[in-house]
C-alpha positions as CSV (number, residue, x, y, z in Angstrom):
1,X,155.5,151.9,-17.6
2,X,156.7,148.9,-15.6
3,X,157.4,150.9,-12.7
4,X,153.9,152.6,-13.0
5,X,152.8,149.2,-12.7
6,X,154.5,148.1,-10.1
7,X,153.5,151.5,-7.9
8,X,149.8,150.5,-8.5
9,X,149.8,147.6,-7.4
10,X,152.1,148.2,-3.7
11,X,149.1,150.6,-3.3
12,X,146.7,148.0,-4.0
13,X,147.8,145.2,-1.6
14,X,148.4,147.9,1.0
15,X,144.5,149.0,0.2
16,X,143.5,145.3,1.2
17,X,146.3,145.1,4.0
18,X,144.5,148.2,5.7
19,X,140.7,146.8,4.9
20,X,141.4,143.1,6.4
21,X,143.0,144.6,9.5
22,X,140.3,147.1,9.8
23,X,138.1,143.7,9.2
24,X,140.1,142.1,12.5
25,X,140.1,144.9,14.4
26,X,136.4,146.3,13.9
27,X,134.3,143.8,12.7
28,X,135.0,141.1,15.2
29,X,134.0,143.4,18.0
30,X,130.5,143.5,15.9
31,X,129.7,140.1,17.4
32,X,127.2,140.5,19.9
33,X,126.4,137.5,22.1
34,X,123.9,137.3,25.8
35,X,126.2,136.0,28.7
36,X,124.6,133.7,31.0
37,X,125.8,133.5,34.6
38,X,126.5,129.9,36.1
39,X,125.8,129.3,40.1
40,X,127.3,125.8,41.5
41,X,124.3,123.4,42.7
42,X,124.8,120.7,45.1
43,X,122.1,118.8,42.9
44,X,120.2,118.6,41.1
45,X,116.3,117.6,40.7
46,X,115.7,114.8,37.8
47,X,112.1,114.6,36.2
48,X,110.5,111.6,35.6
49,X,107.0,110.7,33.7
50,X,105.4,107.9,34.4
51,X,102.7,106.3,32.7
52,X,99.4,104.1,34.0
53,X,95.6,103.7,33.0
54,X,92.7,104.3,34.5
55,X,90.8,101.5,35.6
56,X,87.4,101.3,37.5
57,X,87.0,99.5,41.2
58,X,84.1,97.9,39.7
59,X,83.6,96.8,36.1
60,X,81.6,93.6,35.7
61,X,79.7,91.5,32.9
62,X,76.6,91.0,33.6
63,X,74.7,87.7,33.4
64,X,71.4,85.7,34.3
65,X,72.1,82.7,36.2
66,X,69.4,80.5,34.3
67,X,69.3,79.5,31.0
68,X,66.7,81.1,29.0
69,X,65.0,83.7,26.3
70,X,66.0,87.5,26.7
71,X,62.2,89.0,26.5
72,X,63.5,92.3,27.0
73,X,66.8,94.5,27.2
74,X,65.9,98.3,28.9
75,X,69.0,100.4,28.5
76,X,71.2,100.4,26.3
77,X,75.1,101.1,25.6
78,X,76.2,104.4,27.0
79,X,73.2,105.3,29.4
80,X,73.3,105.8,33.3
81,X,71.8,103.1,35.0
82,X,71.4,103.3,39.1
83,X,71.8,100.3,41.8
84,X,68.6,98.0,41.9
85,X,67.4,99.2,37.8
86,X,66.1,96.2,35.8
87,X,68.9,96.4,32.8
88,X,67.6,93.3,31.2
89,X,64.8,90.7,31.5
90,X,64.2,87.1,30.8
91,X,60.9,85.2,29.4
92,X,59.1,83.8,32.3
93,X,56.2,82.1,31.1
94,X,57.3,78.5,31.6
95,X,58.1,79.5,35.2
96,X,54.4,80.6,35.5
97,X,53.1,77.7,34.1
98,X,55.4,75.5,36.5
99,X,54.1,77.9,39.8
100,X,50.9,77.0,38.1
101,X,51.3,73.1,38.5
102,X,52.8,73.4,42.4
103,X,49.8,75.7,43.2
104,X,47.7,73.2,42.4
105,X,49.9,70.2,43.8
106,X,49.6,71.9,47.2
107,X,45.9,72.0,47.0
108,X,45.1,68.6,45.8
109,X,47.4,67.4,49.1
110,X,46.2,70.2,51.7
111,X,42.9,68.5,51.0
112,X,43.7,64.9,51.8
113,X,45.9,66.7,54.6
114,X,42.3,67.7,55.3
115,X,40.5,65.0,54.9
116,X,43.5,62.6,56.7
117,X,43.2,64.9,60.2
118,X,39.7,63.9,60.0
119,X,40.0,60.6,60.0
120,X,42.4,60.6,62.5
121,X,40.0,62.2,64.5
122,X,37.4,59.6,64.3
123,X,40.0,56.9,64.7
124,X,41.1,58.3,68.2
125,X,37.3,58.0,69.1
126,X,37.1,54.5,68.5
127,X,40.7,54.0,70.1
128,X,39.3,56.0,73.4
129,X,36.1,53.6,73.6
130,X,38.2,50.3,73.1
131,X,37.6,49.5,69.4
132,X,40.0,47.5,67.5
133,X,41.5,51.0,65.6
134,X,44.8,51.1,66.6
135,X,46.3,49.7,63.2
136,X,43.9,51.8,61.6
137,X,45.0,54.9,63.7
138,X,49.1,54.6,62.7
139,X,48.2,54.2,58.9
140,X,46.1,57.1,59.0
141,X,49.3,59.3,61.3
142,X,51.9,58.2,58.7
143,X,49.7,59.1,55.8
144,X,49.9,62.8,57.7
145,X,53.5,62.8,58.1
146,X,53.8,61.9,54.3
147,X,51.3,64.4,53.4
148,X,53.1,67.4,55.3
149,X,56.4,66.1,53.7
150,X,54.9,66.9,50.4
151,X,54.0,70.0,50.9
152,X,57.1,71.0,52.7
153,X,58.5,69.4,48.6
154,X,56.0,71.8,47.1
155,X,56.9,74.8,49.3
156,X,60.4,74.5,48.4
157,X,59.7,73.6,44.7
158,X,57.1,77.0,44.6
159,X,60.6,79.3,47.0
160,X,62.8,78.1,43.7
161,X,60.5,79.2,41.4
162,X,60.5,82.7,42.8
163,X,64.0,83.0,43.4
164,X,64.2,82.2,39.3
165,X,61.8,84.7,38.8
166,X,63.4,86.7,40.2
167,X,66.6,86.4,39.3
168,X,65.2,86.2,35.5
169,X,65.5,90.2,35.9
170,X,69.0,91.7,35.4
171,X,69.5,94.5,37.9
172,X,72.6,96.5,38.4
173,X,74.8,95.9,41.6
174,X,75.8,99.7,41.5
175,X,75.5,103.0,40.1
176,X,77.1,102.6,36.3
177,X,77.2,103.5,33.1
178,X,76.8,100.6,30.4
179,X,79.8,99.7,28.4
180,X,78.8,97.2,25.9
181,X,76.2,94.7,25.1
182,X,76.7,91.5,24.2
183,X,73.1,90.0,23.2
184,X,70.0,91.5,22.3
185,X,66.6,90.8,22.7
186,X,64.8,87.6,21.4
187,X,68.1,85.7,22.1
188,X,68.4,82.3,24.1
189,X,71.3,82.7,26.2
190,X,72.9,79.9,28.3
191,X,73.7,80.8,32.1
192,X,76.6,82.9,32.9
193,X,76.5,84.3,29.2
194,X,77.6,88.2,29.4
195,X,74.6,90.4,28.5
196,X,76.1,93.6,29.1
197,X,78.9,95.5,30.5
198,X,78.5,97.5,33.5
199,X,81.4,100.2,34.4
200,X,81.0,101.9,37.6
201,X,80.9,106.2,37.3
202,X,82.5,106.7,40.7
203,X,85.6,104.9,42.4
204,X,87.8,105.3,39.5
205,X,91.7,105.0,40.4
206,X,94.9,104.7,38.1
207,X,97.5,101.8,37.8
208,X,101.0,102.6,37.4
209,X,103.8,100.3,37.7
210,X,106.5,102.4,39.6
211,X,110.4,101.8,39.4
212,X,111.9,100.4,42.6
213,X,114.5,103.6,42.1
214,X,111.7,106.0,42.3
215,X,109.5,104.4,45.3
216,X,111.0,106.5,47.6
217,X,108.9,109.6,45.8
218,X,105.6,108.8,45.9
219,X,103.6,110.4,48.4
220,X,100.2,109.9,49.7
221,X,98.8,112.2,47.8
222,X,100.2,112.9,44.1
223,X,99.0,115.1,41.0
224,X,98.4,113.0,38.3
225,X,97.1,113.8,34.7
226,X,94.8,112.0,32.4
227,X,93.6,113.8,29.0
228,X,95.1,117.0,29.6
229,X,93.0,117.4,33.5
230,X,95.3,117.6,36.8
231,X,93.7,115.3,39.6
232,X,94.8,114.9,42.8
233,X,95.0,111.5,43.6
234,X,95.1,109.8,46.9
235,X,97.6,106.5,47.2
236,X,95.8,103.4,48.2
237,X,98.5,100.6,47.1
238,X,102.3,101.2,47.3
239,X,102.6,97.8,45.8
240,X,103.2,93.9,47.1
241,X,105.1,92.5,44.3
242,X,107.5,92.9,41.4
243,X,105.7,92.8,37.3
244,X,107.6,90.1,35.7
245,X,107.3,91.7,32.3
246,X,108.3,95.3,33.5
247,X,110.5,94.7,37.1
248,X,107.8,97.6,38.3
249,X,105.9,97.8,41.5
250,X,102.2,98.1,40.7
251,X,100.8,100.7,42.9
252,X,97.4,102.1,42.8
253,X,96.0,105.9,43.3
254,X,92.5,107.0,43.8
255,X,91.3,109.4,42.0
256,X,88.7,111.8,43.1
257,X,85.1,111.0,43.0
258,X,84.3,114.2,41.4
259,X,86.6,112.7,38.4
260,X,84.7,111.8,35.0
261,X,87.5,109.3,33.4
262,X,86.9,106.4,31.5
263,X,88.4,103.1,31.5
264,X,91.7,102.3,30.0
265,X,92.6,106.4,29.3
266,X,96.5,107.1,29.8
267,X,97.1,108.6,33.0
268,X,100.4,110.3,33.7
269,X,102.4,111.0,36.8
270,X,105.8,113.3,37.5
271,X,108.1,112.4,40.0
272,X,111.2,114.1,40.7
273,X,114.1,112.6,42.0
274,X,117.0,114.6,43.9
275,X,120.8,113.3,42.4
276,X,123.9,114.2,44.2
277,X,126.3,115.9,41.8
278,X,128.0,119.4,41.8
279,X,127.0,120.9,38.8
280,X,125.8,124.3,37.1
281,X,122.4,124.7,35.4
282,X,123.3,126.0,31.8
283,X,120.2,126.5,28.8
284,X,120.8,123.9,26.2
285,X,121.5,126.6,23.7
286,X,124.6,127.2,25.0
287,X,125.8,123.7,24.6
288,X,128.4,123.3,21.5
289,X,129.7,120.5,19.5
290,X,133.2,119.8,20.9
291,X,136.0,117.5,19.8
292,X,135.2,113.4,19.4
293,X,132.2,113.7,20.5
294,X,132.7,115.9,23.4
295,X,130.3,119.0,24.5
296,X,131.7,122.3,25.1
297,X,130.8,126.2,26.3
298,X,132.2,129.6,25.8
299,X,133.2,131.1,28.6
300,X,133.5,134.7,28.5
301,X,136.7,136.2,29.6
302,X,137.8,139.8,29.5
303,X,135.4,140.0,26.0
304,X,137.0,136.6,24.6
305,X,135.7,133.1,24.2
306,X,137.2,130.5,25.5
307,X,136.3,127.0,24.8
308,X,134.9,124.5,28.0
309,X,134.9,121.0,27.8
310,X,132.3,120.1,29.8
311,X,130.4,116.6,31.1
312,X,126.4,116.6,30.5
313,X,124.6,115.1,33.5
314,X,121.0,116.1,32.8
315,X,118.8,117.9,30.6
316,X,115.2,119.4,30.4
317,X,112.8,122.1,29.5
318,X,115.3,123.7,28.1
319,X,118.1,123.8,29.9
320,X,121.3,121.2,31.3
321,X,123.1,120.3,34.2
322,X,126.8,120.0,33.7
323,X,129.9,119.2,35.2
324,X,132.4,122.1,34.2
325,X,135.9,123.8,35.7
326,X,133.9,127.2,36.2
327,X,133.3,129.3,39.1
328,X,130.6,131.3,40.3
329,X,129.7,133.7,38.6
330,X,131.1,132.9,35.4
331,X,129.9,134.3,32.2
332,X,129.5,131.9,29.2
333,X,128.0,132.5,25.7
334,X,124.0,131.7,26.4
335,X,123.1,130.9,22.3
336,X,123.8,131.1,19.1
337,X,126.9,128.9,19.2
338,X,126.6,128.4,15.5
339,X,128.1,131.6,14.5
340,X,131.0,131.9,16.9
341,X,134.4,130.7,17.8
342,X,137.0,129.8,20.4
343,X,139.4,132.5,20.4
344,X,137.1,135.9,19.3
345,X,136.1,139.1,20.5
346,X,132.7,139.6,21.7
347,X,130.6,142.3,23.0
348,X,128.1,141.2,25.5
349,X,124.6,142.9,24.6
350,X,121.9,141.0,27.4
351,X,122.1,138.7,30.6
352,X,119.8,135.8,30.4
353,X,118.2,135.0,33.6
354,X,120.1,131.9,36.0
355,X,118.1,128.9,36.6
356,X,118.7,128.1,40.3
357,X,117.1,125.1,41.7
């Protein structure tokens, strides 16, 4: 019975001798894996997103230049308003009533302007036929000179009036769109108090402060996005001084007229930037964990992997640039590094594309 026993169970580790070699020999050659084929770069191109905002040429705050009472405000926040429109007026009834009192100024002394030509008319009759009117004559000559002076007072007087007349209307400098308001009508506003906000519609260009290392890129004209739109933009400042805050140049691009932006929206711009550095292009999904911290790929040779250790230089959309002791045309495992191992069989199923630069 004990030899029985014994029979049974040679024949049962040599069953599971047979099965796990059949396991080694067969089922590792199940492991299908896509090769990808590295080509040696010179270089590689870096991408680089910079960000800015849009800001408009010309954005001003509107104000009277006079003290006084907003009889009126025509457009309001959000509408188009055009160069010369009246946005906003003041009361002017105190200015009428002052035009009022110079009208009648004037006339009360162009009459004894009249009246004092007269008498100096009569005068220089008596002083032609030897009357005693000479005195008589000067008095009357500087009572003309004061009179004119008076008038030239009340011509002034009435020009300042109508300049404040018309500068109690509010007009736009230039084609806009109103941002804000800041008082409304009925209100007593003190000079140089902001009434409203005009924002120009046209002219609109984007600040970005620009790394010194990246200067070198930007070309007169550059594609630049704002709210998911591609503009080309023309460069009109390639920058006089260094931020403080950021140790950026601040340059400026203008965008095209055609462009309906708004004030303070993100704008982004992508640079690339050659680097000198032999390399390979490999997709990121080949990259593996290796040893303290290291990264590593599988190199495929004759149907066995064979670990990499490799430098990473760069990486993105998808794919890095590495520093690696391959050659051209090298195979390496192209994904799913997660289920393989230095050392195993594999069968290579598909040929992922190379990126070339």
């Amino acid at each position: 019975m004990a030899i029985n026993k014994d029979i049974i169970m040679k024949k049962y580790l040599l069953s599971a001798f047979i099965l796990f070699t059949s396991f080694i020999c067969y089922g590792e050659s199940l492991v299908h894996v896509a090769a990808y084929t590295v080509q040696q770069e010179a270089g590689y191109y870096q991408t680089r997103t910079l960000s800015g905002k849009v800001v408009i040429q010309n954005d001003a705050k509107l104000s009277f230049e006079f003290p006084g009472k907003i009889a009126q405000i025509y457009f309001d926040q959000g509408e188009q308003v055009k160069q010369g429109d009246i946005i906003a007026r003041q009361n002017t009834q105190l200015l009428v009533i002052e035009e009022q009192k110079l009208q009648a100024q004037k006339q009360r002394i162009q009459a004894q302007l009249t009246f004092a030509k007269l008498e100096k008319r009569r005068l220089a009759e008596l002083d032609k036929k030897n009357y005693s009117a000479t005195s008589a004559l000067d008095q009357v000559k500087t009572n003309i000179a004061v009179l004119n002076a008076e008038l030239a007072a009340i011509a002034a007087n009435l020009n300042e009036v109508s300049i404040r007349t018309e500068k109690a209307h509010l007009t736009a400098p230039f084609n806009g769109i109103l941002g804000q308001r800041f008082a409304s009508q009925g209100e007593i506003v003190a000079a140089s108090t902001p009434i409203v906000r005009l924002i120009e519609n046209q002219h609109a260009q984007v600040s970005m402060g620009i790394p010194l290392t990246l200067q070198s890129t930007i070309q007169n004209s550059m594609d630049i996005e704002i709210a998911g739109q591609n503009f080309t933009a023309q460069s009109i400042s390639k920058g006089a001084s260094i931020d403080p805050h950021t140790q950026t140049l601040t340059m400026r691009f203008a965008l095209p007229s055609s462009a309906v932006v708004y004030a303070g929206q993100l704008a982004k711009l992508t640079v690339q930037q050659y680097q000198q550095q032999s390399g390979f292009w490999v997709p990121l999904d080949a990259l593996a964990d290796g040893v303290r911290g290291t990264w590593q790929v599988y190199q495929i040779k004759n149907k066995v992997l064979k670990p990499i250790i490799v430098q990473l230089y760069y990486a993105h959309d998808g794919y890095a640039f590495i520093g690696a002791p391959l050659h051209n045309g090298a195979q390496i495992v192209a994904n799913g590094m997660h289920k393989l191992s230095a050392n195993i069989s594999v069968n290579v199923v598909a040929n992922q594309p190379t990126k070339v630069l």
